[in-house]
C-alpha positions as CSV (number, residue, x, y, z in Angstrom):
1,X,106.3,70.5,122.5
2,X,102.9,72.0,123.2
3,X,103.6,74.8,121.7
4,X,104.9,73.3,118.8
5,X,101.5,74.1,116.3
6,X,100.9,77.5,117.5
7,X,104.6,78.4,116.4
8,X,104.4,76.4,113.5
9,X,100.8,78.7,112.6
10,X,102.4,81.6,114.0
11,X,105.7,81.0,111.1
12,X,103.4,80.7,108.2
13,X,101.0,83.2,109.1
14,X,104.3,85.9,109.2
15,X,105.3,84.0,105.5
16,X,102.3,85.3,104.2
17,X,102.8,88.7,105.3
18,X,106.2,89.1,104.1
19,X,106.8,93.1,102.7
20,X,104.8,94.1,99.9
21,X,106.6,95.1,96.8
22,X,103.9,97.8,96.3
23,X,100.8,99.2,98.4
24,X,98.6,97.1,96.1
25,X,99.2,94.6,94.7
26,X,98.7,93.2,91.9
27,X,96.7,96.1,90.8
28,X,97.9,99.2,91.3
29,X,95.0,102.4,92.7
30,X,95.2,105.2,94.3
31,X,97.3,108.4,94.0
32,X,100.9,108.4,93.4
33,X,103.2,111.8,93.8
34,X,106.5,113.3,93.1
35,X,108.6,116.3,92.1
36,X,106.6,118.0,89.1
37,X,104.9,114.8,88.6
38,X,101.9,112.4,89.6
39,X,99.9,109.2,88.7
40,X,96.5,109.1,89.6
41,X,95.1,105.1,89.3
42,X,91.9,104.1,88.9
43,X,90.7,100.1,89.2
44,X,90.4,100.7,85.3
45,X,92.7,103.3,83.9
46,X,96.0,105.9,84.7
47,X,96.1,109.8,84.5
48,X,99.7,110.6,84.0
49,X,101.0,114.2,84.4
50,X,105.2,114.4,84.0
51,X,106.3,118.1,83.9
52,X,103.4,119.9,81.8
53,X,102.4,116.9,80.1
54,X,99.8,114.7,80.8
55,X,98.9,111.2,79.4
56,X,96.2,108.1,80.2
57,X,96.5,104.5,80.2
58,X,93.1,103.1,79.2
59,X,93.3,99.8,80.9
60,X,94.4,99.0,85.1
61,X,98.1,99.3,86.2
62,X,99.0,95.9,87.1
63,X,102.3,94.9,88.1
64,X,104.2,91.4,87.7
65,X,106.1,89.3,90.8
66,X,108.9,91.6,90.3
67,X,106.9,95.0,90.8
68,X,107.3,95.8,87.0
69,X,104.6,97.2,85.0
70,X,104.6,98.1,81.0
71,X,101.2,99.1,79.6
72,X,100.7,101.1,76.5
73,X,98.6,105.0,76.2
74,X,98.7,107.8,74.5
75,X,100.8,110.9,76.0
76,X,100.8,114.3,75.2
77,X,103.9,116.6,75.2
78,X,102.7,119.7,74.4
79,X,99.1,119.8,76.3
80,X,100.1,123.1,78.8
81,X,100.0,126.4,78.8
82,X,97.3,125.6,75.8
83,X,96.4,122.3,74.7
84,X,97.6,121.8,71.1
85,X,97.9,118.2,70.8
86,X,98.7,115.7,69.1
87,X,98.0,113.0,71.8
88,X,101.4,110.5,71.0
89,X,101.3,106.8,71.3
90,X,103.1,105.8,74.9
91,X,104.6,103.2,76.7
92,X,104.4,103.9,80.7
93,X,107.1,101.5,82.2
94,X,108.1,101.5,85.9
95,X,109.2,99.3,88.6
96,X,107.4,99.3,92.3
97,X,109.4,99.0,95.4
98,X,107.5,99.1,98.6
99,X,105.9,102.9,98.1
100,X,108.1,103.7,95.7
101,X,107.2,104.1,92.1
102,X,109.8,104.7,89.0
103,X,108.0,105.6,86.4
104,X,109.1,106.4,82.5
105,X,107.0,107.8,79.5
106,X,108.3,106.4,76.3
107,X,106.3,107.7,72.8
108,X,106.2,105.1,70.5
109,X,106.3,107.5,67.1
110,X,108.8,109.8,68.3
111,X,112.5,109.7,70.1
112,X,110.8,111.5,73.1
113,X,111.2,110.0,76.8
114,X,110.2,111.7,79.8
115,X,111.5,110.2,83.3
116,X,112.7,108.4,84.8
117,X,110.7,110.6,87.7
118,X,110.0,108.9,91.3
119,X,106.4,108.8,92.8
120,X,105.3,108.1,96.1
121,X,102.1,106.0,97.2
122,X,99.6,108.3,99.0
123,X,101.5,111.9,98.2
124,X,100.6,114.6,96.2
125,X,101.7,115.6,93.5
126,X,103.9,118.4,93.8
127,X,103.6,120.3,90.1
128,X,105.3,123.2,90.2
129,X,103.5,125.4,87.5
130,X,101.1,123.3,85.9
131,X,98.3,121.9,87.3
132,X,97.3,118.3,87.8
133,X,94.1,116.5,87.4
134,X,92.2,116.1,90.1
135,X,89.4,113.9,88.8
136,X,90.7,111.6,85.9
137,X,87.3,110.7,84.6
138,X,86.5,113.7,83.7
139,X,89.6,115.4,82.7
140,X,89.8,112.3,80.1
141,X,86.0,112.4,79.3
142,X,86.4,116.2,78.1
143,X,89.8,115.1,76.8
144,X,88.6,112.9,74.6
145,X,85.7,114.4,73.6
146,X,86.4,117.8,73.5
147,X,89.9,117.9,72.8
148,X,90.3,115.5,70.0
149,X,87.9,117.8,67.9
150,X,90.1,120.7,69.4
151,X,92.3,121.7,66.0
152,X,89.7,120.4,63.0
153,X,87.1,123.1,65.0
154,X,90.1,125.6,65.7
155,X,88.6,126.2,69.1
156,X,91.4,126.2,72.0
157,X,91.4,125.4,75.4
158,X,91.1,129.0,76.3
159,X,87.5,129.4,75.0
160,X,86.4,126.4,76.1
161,X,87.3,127.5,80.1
162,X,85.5,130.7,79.2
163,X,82.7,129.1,78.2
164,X,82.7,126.2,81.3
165,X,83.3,123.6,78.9
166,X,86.7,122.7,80.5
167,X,88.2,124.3,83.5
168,X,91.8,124.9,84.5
169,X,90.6,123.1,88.1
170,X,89.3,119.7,86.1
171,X,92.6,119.6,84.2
């Protein structure tokens, strides 16, 4: 019966620990890869690439009990081998289970869904022919400040990574 509180400690400290749903949880960070897709996570935001499209979620990926996550974004279909815009309103939707990701793009003004496409915590993204963000801040910096003015200017992605305004490598 000695034993009795150190197995009783020993029961509640393996309760606590039961298997995570996800890597982090509730908030989801870090770098998520699949098959000609990836999710790069920040404490604050998402950079999204499915296929050659890329989108963002300005707020943090937080999942629910269940693993679940729905935020809203903006996603572009049509941003490679040229950028040409527009940037779509998007639902990202998945479900976490343990480093598993599912992961589907939904825009909001148009019939257009991309996924369901599986993503694994800690890989890389494997992207086939288009390239993938590296650094999401500043992809989405010269995104958004840059590429909104893109068509009223008639400038292109093109000149821009002649001129070292935005390089293949950032995108």
């Amino acid at each position: 019966m000695r034993n009795t509180p150190v197995v009783i400690v020993a029961v509640i400290a393996l309760l606590g620990c039961g298997s995570s749903l996800h890597p982090l949880e509730p908030l989801l960070v870090g770098t998520w890869g699949g098959d000609n897709a990836g999710l790069i996570a920040t404490d604050s935001s998402a950079h999204i690439h499915i296929g050659c499209t890329v989108g963002d979620v300005h707020q943090p990926l937080v999942v629910d009990s269940s693993g679940r996550f729905d935020v809203l974004g903006i996603h572009n279909i049509t941003a490679y081998p040229v950028y040409r815009g527009p940037d779509h309103p998007a639902r990202f939707s998945g479900r976490i289970v343990g480093r598993v990701m599912s992961l589907t793009v939904t825009l909001t003004d148009t019939a257009v869904t991309l996924g369901p496409v599986l993503l694994r915590f800690g890989e890389e993204p494997r992207m086939g022919p288009c390239p993938i963000c590296r650094t999401p801040k500043a992809a989405t910096l010269s995104r958004h400040l840059l590429g909104s003015a893109l068509p009223s200017l008639g400038i292109r992605t093109r000149a821009l990574e002649l001129v070292g305004l935005h390089s293949a490598a950032e995108r």
